[in-house]
N, C-alpha and C positions, 0 to 999 in steps of 0.2 A: 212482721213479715220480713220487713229489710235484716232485722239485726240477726234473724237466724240462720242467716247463710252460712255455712257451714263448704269452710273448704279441703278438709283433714279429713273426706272418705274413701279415695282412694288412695292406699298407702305407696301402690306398688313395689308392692316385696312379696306377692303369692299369698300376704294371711289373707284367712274370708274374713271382710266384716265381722261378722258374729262372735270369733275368734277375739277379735279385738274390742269384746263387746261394745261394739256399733251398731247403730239401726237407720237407714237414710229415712230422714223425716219426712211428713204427707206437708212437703211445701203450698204454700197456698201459692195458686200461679200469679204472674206479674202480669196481670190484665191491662193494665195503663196505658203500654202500647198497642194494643190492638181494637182498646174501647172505642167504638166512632165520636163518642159523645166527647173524648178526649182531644180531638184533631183538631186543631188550630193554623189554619189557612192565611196567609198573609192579605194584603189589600189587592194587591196583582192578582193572586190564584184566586179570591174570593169576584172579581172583576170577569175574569174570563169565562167560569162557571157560570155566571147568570148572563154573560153573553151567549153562551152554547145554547143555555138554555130558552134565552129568547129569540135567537133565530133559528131554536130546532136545528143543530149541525154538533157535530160530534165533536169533541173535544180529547184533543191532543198534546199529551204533559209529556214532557221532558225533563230531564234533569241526574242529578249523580244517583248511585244506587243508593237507597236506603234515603232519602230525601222525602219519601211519604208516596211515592204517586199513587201507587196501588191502592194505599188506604185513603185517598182522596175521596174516590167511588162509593165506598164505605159510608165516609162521612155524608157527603152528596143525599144517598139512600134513606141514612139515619137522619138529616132532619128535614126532607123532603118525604119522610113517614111513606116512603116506596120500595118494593121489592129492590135486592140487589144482586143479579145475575152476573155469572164469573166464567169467562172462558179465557183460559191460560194457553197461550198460541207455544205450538211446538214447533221444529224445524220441518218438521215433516205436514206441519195443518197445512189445508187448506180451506177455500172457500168455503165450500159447501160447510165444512167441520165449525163454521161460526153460527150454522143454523140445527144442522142435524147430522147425525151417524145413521149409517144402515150396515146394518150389519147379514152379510152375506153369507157371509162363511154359516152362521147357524140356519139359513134360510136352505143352503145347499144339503146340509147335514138333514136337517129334519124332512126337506122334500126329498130326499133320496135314498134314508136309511130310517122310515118307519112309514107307516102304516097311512101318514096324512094325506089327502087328495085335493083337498083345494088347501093352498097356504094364503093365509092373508099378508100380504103384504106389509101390512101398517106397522104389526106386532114385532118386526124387524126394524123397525125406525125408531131411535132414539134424538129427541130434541134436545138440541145445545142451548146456549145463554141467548144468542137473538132470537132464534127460533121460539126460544120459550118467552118472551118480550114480546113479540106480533100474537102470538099466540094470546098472551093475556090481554090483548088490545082489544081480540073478540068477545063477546057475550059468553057465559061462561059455558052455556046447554052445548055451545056449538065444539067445545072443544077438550071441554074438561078430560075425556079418555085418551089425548092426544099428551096431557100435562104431567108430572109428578105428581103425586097425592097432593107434599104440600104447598103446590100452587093452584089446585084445584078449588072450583070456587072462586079464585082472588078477583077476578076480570069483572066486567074489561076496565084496565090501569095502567096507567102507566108504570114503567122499570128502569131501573138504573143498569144498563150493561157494560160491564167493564171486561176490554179485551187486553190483555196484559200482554206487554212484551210485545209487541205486534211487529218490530225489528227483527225478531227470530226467527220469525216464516219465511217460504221462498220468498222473493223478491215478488212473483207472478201475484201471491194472493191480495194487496193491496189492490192491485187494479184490477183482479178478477174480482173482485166483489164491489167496484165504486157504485154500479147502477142499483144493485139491493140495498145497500145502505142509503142511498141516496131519496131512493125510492122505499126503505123500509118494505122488501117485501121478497120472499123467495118462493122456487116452487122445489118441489120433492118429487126429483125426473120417477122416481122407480115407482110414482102410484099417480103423477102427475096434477098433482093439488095445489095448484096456488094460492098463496095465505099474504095477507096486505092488511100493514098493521091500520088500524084507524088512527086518522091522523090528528086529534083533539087528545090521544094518549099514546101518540108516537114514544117508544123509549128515548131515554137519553144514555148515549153513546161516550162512555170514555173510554180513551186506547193510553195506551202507556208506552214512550217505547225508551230504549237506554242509547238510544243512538249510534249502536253498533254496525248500522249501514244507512245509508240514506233510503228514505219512501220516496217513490214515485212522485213526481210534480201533479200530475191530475189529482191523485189521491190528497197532497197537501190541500189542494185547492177548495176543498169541500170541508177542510175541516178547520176550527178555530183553535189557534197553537197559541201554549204558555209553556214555558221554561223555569222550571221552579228553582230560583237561585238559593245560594246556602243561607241560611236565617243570619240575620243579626245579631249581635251578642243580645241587643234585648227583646230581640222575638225567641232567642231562646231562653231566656230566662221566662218570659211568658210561656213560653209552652212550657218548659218543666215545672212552675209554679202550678199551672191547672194540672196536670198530671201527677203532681205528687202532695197537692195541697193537703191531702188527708194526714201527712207523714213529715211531723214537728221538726223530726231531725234533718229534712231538708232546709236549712235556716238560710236567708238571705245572703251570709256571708258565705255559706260552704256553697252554694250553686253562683256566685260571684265569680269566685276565689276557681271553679273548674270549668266555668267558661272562658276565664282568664288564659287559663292557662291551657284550654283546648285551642283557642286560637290562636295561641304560641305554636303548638305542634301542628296546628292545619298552617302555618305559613311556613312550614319547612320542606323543603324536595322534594317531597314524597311521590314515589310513584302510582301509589293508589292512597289519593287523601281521605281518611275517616269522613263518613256524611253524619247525620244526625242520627239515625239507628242506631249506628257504636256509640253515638254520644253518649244518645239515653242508655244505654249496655253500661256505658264506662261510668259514667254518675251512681248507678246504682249499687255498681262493685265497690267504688270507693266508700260509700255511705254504710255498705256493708262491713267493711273493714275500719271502718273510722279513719280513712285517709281524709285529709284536706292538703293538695300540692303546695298549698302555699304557705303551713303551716303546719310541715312535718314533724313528728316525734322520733324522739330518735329511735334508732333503728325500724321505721317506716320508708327507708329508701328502696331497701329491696322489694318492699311488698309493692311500691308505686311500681318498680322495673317493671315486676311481673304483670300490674294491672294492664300496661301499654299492649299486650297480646290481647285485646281487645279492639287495638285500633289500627296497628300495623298489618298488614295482610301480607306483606312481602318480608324476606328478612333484610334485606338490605334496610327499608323502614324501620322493624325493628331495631338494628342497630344504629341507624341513623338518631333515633329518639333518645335509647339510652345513652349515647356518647354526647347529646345533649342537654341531656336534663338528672343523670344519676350520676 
């Protein structure tokens, strides 16, 4: 899988592929990053997780982009063998959008442009990631037509709900929501049902956020905060060793030898410093290419140039790298 990366398909010069009898291959995808079973949690974040989880309070990760938080949730879910419900906060969510949508506009349409005479309400409401978490907390008779198919059935259990980005939202929605989280429990104004998770399979709550404003002090206050700092040389080498142990050609010297010299380039000016995601991006391209930085062949400079467009995001960065390392 690594070695057949193929980077000679787009020519840009107008021939098609096929022209140039080329075919893009049925890549097998890079699952590694995204496996839960693969996430590897340091002593701190492994600490604060099962603090959240024994005082029942939501947990709140911080850290650079690409640093794992999102796929924390994930992992949490995968071997706590629990559902893992996903709501990704927009600028525009609000409160209520952490439990359920109602959707109006088709409720308008169909009461006013066909034949209906009673509308039910309910067939309007769609439940989001907490709402679907209190919901699995009841017995399953009570709520199964309320659930997606494939959580019907699962109750009552607990859930892993991960609200992503929660920095994104207005500023309002943190505190508009402290008492349902707090209390695990909302009502649905538009058919007036209140739903209250059970508390022996309260979900567990992780928010995610990038710190692009600050939360509300109340709202801190309810929640158990870790800040995930950037791994160690040898917790990264631990994690790329679980994550690529299947694949020979990752040799102790070549994942040495690119840790070395990532942390050459994370200690340079950068305005947006590479996190771990690009790492694992940029390890993979170079093993693709048989680069090792610190034991170039010749004429493998340029191909290193080009790899750095994985980890610079600005160009300034990118020029910054290759005036120091090509």
């Amino acid at each position: 899988m690594i070695k057949d990366l193929n980077l000679q398909l787009y020519a840009g010069n107008g021939i098609p592929i096929k022209q140039r009898n080329q075919t893009i291959p049925d890549y097998e995808p890079f699952v590694e990053g995204d496996d839960p079973q693969n996430y590897l949690a340091e002593r701190g974040l492994r600490d604060a997780v099962n603090i959240a989880l024994a005082l029942r309070q939501p947990l709140l990760v911080t850290g650079e982009p690409g640093a794992g938080k999102t796929r924390l949730a994930a992992s949490i879910a995968y071997e706590l063998g629990l559902p893992l419900l996903e709501f990704y906060t927009k600028t525009t969510s609000t409160a209520t959008d952490l439990f359920y949508q109602y959707d109006a506009l088709r409720r308008f349409q169909e009461a006013h442009f066909t034949e209906q005479k009673d509308v039910d309400v309910e067939k309007y409401i769609t439940y989001q990631a907490l709402g679907q978490a209190i919901l699995l907390s009841q017995p399953p008779a009570a709520v199964n037509d309320l659930l997606p198919k494939t959580l019907q059935g699962k109750g009552p259990i607990r859930a892993v709900v991960l609200i992503d980005e929660i920095d994104k939202a207005p500023r309002d929605l943190p505190n508009d929501v402290l008492n349902e989280i707090e209390h695990i429990e909302f009502t649905v104004k538009e058919t007036g049902r209140t739903f209250k998770a059970e508390q022996r399979y309260r979900p567990m709550l992780v928010l995610t956020s990038n710190s692009e404003k600050n939360l509300p002090d109340p709202f801190l206050r309810r929640c158990i905060f870790y800040h995930i700092p950037f791994p160690s040389a040898e917790h990264l080498k631990d994690i790329v060793q679980k994550r690529f142990s299947a694949y020979p050609e990752f040799t102790p010297e070549f994942i040495s030898n690119v840790i070395a010299h990532f942390e050459e380039i994370r200690a340079l000016a950068f305005k947006k410093k590479p996190a771990t995601a690009e790492f694992l991006a940029w390890l993979r391209v170079l093993r693709a290419l048989d680069l090792d930085p610190k034991n170039l062949k010749a004429g493998q400079a340029e191909a290193l140039a080009l790899s750095y467009s994985i980890l610079a995001k600005t160009d300034e960065d990118l020029a910054l790298l290759k005036k120091k390392f090509v």
